[in-house]
N, C-alpha and C positions, 0 to 999 in steps of 0.2 A: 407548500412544497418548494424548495427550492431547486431550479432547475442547473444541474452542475454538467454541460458542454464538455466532451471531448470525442474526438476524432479513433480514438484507439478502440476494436473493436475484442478485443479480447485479450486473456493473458493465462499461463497455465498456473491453477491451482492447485497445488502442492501439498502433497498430504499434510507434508510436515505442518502446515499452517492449520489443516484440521487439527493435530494431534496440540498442536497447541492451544488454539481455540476449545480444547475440550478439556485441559488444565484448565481452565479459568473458573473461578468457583460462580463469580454473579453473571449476570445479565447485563449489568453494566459496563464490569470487565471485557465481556463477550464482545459487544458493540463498538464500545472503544476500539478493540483490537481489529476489528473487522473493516470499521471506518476509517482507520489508520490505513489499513492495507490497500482498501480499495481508491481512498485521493489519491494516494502516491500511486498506483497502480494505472490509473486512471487521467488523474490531474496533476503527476507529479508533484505533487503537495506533500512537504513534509510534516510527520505532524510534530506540533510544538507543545500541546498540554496536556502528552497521557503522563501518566504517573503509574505508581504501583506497579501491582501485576500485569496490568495493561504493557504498558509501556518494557517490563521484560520481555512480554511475549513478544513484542515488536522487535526490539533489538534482537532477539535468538534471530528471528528472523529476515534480519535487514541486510544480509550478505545477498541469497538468494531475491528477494525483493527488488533491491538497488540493482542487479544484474541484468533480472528482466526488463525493467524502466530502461537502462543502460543498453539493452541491445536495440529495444523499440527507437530508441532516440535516433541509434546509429543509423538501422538502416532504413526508416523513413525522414533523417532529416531535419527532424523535426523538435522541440523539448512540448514534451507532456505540460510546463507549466508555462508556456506562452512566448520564455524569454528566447532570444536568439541562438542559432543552434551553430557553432562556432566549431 
């Protein structure tokens, strides 16, 4: 298991991200999109290898996503992916 560190203690989960999530026809899919959301969510980590439907559902949803990351940042200070918060 790898242990993946951060400080952010939560974030709202949005339906929308269910309703997409339940587009997804695989399992694969499903994962992809969910571990996308949750590094950035989490690690600020963008992701760089979904593809597919994956990677649609991410972008439908990366206005909303990038907001929440973007408000955390603001007002603790801090960037979710380590680098300097300017």
């Amino acid at each position: 298991m790898i242990d993946k560190l951060t400080k952010r203690k939560g974030f709202n989960f949005f339906r929308s991200y269910y309703d997409v999530y339940n587009q997804l026809t695989t399992n694969d899919e499903k994962a992809l999109f969910i571990d996308a959301l949750l590094d950035r969510q989490f690690l600020g980590k963008q992701p760089e290898d979904l593809t597919g439907m994956a990677k649609f559902a991410y972008i439908s949803q990366v206005n909303s996503i990038d907001s929440q990351v973007k408000g955390y940042e603001d007002k603790t200070k801090t960037r979710l992916d380590g680098s300097e918060y300017t």
